[in-house]
PASEBA-1860 file (N, C-alpha, C; in nm, 3 decimals):
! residues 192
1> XXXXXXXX> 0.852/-5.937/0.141/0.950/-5.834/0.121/0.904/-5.734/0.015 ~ 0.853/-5.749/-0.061/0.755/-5.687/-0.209/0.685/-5.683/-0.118 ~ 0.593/-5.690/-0.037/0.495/-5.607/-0.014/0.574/-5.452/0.043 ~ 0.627/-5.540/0.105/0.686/-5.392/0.245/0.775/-5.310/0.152 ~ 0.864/-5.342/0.045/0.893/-5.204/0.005/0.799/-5.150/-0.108 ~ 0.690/-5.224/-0.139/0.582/-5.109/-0.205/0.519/-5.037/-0.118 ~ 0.474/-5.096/0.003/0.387/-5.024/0.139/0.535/-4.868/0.111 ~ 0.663/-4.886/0.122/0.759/-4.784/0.188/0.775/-4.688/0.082
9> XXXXXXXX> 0.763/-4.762/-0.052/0.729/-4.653/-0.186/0.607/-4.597/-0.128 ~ 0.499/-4.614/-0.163/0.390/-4.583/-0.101/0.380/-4.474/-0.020 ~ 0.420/-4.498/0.081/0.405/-4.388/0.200/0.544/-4.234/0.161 ~ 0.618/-4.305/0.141/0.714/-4.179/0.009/0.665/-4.088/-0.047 ~ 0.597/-4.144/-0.145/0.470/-4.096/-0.229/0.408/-4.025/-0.179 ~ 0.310/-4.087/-0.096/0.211/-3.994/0.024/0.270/-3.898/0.095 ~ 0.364/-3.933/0.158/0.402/-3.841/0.237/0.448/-3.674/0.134 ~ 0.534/-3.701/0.041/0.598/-3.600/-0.074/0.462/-3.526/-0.086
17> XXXXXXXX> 0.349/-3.564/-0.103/0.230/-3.543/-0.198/0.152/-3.473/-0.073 ~ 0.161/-3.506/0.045/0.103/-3.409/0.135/0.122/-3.331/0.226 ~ 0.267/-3.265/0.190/0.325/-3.195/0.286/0.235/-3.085/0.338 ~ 0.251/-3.029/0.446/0.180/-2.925/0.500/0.212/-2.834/0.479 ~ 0.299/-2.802/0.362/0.359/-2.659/0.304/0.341/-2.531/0.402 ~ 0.404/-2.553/0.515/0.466/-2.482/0.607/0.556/-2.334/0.577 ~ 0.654/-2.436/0.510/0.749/-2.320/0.434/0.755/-2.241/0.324 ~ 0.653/-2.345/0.249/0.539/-2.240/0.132/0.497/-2.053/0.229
25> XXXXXXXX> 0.392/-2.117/0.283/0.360/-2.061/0.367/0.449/-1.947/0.428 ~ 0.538/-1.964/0.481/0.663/-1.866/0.537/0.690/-1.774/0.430 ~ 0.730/-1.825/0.334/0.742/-1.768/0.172/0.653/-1.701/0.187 ~ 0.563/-1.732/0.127/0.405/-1.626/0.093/0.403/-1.502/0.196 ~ 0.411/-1.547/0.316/0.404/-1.447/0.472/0.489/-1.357/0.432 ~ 0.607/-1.412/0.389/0.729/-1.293/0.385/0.736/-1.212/0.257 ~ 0.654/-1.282/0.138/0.665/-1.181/0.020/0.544/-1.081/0.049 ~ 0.421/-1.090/0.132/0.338/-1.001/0.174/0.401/-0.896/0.262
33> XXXXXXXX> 0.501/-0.967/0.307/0.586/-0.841/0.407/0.684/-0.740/0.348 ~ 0.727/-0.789/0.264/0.815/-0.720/0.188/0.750/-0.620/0.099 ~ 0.652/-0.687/0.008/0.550/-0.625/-0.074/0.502/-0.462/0.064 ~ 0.451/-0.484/0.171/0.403/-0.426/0.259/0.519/-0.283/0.248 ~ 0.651/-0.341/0.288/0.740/-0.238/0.293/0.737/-0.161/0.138 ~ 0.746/-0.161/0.077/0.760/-0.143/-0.082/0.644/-0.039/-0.045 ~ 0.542/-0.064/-0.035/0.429/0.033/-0.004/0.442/0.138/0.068 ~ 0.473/0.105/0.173/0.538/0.237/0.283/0.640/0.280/0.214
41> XXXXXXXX> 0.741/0.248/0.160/0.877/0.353/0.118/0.806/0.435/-0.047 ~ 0.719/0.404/-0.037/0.624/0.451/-0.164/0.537/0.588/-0.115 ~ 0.468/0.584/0.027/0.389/0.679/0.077/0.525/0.737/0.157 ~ 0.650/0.701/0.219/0.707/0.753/0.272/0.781/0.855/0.174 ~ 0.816/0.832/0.043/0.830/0.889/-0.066/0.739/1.019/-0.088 ~ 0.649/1.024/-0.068/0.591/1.118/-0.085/0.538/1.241/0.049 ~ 0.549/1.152/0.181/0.561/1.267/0.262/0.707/1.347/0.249 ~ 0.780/1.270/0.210/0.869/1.357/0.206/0.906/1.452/0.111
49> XXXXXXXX> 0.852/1.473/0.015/0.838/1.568/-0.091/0.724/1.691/-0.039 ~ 0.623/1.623/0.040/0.524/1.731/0.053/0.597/1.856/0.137 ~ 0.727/1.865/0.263/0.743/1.978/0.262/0.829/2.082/0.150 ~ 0.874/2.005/0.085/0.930/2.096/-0.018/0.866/2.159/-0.094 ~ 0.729/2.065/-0.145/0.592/2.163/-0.210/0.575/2.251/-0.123 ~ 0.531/2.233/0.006/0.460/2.347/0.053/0.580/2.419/0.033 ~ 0.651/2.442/0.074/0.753/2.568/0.121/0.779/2.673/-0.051 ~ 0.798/2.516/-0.174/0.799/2.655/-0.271/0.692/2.719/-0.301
57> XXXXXXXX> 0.556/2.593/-0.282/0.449/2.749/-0.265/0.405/2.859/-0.212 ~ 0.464/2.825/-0.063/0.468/2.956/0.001/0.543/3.054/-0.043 ~ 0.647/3.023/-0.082/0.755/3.156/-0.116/0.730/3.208/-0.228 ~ 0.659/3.118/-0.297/0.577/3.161/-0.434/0.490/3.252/-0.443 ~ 0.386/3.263/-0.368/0.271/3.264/-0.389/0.223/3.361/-0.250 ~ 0.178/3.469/-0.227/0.062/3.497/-0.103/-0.079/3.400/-0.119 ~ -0.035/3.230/-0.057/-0.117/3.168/-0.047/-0.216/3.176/0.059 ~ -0.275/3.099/0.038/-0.410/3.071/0.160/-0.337/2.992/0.238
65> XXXXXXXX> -0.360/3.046/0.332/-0.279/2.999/0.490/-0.375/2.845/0.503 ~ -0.490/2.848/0.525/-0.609/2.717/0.551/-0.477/2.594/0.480 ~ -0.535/2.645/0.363/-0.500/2.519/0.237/-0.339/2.461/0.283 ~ -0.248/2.534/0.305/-0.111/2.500/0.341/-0.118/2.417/0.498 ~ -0.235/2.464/0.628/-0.220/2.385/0.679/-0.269/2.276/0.721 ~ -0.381/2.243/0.645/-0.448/2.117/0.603/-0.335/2.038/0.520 ~ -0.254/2.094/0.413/-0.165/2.001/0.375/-0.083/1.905/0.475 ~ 0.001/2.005/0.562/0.101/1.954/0.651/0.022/1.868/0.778
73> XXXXXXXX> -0.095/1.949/0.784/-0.182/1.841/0.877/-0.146/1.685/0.829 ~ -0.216/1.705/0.769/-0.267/1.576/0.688/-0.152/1.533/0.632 ~ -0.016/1.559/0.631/0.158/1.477/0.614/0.120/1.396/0.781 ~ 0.093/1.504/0.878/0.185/1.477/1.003/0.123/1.365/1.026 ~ -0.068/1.334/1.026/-0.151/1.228/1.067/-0.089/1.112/0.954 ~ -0.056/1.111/0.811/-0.031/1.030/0.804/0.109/0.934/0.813 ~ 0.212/1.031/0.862/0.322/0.991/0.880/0.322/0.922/1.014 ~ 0.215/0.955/1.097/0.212/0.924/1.261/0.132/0.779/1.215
81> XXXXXXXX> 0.056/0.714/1.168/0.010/0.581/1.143/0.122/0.480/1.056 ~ 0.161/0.406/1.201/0.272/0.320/1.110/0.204/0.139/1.161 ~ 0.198/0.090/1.015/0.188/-0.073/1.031/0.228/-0.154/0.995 ~ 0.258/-0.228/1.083/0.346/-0.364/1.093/0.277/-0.484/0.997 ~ 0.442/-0.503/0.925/0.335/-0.642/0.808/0.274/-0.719/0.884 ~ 0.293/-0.727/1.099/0.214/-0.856/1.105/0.090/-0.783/1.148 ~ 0.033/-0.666/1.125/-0.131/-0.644/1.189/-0.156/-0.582/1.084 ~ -0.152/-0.659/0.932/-0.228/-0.600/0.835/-0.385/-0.676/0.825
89> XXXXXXXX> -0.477/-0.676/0.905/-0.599/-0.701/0.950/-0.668/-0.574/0.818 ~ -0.795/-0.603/0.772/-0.871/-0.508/0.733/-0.877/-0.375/0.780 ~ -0.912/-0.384/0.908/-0.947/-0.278/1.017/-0.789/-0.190/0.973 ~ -0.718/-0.239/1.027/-0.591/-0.160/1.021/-0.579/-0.073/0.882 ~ -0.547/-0.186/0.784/-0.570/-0.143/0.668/-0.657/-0.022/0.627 ~ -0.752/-0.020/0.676/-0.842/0.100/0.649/-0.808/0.199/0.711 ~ -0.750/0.194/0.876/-0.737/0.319/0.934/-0.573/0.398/0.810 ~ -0.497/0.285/0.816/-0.389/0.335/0.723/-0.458/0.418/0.634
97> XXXXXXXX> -0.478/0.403/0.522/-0.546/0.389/0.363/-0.634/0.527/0.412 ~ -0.698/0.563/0.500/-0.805/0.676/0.555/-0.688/0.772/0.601 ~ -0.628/0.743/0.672/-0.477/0.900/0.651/-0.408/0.892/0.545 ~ -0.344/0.805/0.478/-0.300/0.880/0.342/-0.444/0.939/0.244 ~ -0.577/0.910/0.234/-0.637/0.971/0.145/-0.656/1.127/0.199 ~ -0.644/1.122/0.355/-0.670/1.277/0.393/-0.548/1.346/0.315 ~ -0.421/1.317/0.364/-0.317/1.361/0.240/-0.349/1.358/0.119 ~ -0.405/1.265/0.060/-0.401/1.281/-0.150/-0.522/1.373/-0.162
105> XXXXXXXX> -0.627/1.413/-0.059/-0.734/1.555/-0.119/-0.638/1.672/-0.045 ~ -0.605/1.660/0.046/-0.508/1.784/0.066/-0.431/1.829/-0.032 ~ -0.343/1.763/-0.089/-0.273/1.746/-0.185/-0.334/1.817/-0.331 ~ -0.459/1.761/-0.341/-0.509/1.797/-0.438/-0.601/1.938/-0.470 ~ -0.611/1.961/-0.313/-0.669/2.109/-0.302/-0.557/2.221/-0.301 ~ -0.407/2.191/-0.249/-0.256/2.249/-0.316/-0.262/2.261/-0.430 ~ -0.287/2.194/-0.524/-0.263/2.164/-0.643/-0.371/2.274/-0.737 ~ -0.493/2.227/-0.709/-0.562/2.317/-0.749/-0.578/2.444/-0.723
113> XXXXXXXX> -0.559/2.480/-0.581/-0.509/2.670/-0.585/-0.405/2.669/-0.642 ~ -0.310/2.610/-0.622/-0.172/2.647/-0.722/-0.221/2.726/-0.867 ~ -0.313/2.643/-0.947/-0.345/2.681/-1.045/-0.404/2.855/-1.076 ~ -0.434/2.904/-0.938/-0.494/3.068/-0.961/-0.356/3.176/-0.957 ~ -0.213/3.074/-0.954/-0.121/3.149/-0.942/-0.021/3.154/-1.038 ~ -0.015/3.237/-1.146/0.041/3.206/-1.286/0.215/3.201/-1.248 ~ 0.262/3.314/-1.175/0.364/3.303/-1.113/0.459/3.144/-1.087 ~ 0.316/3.082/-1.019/0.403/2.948/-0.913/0.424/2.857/-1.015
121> XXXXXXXX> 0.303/2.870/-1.180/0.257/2.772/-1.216/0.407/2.726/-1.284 ~ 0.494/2.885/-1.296/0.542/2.889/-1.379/0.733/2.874/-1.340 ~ 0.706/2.857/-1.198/0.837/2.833/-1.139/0.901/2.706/-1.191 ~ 0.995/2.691/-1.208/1.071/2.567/-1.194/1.071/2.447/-1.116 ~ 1.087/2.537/-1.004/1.091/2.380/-0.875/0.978/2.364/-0.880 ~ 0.846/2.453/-0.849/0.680/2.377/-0.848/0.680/2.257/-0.959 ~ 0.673/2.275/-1.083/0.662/2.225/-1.148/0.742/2.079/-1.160 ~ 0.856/2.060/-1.112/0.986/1.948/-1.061/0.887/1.885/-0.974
129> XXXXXXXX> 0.822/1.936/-0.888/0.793/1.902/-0.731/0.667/1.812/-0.784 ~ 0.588/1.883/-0.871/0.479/1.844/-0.942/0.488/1.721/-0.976 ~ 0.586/1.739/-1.066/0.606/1.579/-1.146/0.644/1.438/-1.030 ~ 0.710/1.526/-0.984/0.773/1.409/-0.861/0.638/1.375/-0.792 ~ 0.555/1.444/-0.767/0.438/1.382/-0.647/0.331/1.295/-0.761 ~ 0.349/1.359/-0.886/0.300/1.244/-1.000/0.328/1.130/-0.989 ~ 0.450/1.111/-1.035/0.515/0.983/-1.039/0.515/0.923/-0.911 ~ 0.545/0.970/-0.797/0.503/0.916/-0.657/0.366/0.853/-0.624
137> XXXXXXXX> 0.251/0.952/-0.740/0.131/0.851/-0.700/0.120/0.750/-0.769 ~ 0.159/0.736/-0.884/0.206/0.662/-1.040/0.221/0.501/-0.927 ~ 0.392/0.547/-0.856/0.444/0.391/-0.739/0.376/0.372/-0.669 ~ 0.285/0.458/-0.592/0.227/0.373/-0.464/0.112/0.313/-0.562 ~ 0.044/0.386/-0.649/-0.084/0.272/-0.704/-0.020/0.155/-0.752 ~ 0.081/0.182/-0.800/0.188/0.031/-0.846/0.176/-0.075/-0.723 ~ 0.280/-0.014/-0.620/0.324/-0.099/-0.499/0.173/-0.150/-0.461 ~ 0.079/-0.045/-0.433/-0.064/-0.133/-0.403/-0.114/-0.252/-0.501
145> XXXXXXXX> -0.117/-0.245/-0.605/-0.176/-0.367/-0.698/-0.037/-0.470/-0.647 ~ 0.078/-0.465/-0.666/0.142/-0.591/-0.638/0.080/-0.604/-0.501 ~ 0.100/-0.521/-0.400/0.100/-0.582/-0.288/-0.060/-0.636/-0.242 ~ -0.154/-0.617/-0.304/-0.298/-0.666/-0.320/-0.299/-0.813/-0.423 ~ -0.142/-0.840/-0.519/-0.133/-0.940/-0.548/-0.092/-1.062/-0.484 ~ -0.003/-1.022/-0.386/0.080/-1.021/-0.302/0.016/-1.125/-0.214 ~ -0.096/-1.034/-0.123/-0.176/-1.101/-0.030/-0.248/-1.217/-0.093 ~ -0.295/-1.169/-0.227/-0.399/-1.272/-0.288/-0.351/-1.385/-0.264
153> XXXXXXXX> -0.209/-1.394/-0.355/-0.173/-1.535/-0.345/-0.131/-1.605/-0.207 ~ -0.079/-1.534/-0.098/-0.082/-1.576/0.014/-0.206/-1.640/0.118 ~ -0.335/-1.527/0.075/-0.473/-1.589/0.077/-0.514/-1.706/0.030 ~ -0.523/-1.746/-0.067/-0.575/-1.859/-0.161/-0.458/-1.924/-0.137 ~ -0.339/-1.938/-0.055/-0.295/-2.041/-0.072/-0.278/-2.100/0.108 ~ -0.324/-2.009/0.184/-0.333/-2.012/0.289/-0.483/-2.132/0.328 ~ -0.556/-2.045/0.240/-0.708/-2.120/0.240/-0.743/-2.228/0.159 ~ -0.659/-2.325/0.084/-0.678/-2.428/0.029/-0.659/-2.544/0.104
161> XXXXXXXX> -0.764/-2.624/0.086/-0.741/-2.779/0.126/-0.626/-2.821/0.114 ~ -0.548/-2.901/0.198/-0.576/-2.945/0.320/-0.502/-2.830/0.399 ~ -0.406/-2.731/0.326/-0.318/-2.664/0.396/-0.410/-2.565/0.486 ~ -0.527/-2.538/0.471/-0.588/-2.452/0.543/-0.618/-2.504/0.683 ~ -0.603/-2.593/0.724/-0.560/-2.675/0.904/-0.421/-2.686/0.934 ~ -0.329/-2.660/0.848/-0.185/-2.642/0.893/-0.168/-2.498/0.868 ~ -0.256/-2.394/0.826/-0.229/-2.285/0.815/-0.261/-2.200/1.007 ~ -0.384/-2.264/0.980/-0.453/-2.253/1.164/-0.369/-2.304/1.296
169> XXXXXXXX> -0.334/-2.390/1.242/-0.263/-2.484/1.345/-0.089/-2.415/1.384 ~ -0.077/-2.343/1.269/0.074/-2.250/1.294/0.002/-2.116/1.304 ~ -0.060/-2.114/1.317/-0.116/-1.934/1.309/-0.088/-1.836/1.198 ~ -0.134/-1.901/1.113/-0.077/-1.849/0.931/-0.256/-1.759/0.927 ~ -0.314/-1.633/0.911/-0.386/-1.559/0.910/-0.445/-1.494/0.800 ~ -0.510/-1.518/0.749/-0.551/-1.437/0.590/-0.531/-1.244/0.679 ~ -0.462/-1.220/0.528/-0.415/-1.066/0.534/-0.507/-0.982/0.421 ~ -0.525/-0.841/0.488/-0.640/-0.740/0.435/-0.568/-0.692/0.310
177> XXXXXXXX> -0.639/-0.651/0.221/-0.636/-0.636/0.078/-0.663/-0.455/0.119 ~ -0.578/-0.370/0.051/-0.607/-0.212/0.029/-0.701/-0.244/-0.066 ~ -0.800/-0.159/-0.039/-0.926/-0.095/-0.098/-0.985/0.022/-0.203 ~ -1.045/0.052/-0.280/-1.052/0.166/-0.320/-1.148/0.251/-0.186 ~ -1.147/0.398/-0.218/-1.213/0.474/-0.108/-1.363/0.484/-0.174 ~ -1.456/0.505/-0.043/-1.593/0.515/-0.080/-1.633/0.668/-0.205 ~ -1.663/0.602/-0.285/-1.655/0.699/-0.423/-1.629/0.698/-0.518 ~ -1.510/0.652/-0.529/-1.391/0.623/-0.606/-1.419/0.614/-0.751
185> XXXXXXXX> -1.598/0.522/-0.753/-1.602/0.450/-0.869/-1.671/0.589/-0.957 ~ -1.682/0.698/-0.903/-1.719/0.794/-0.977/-1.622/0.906/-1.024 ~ -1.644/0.921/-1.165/-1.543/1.000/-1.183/-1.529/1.146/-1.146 ~ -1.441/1.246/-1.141/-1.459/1.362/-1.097/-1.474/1.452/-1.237 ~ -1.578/1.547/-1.187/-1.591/1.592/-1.298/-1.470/1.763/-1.287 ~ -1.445/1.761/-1.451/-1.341/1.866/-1.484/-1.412/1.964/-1.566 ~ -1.377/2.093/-1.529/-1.471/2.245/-1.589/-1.323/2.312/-1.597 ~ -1.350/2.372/-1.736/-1.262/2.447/-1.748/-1.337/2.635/-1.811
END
């Protein structure tokens, strides 16, 4: 009788000690998903400010027609790429991450003609609009580091012994990490 309820402690034990953290797992899946959204209402944040830039620079300014429609270009391509927390694959990831950067040099070539226009520099709303697409890039680099934290821990916990055969076995998938862009690591140089 002592044997069999140490054998039943025993297997208690074992069993507690090797769950297949399934629902770990679900957890992790779903804070990468959430994290995911946080990101989009972060870039969605900011297409939506970009027509209000353009428009007070136009009314501002006899701008360069090019530059204004490379901006809105480059809203429309990246507003048209939408992804689902479940096909955040690398690949995807990159095509995302490659239309919003066409937006952030668009953006930044706005920005910099703005500057030949003392007028716009000096408007009110530009300057509002300004700050806002600041602070807009301020959140999405935010929302990206959590959500690159995000995945991590869902990664490494996806891929640890033994759970990494109950991760396979439910179809639990290591998820792509946003990237910096090819360059990045160089700084830009400023002439004044």
């Amino acid at each position: 009788m002592k044997k069999l309820l140490l054998y039943l402690v025993g297997f208690v034990i074992l069993a507690s000690q090797s769950s297949c953290g399934y629902n770990e797992m679900v957890q992790k899946d779903e804070a990468v998903s959430s994290q995911w959204a946080q990101v989009q209402n972060s870039y969605q944040r900011r297409a939506d400010l970009v027509p209000n830039l353009v428009n007070t620079v136009k009314g501002a300014a006899n701008f360069e027609k090019e530059t204004l429609t490379q901006v809105i270009e480059a809203r429309a391509k990246a507003t048209s790429i939408q992804l689902n927390a479940d096909d955040l694959t690398p690949e995807n990831l990159q095509k995302f991450q490659a239309a919003q950067s066409q937006l952030s040099g668009s953006l930044s070539r706005l920005m910099a003609t703005a500057e030949a226009y003392p007028d716009l520099k000096a408007n009110q709303n530009f300057l509002e609009l300004q700050a806002q697409l600041e602070g807009t890039e301020n959140r999405i680099s935010v929302e990206r580091q959590k959500f690159n934290g995000s995945v991590q821990d869902y990664n490494t916990y996806i891929r640890a012994f033994p759970r990494n055969f109950f991760a396979g076995w439910f179809g639990f998938e290591k998820k792509g990490y946003f990237e910096a862009e090819a360059g990045a690591q160089k700084a830009p140089t400023v002439q004044f």
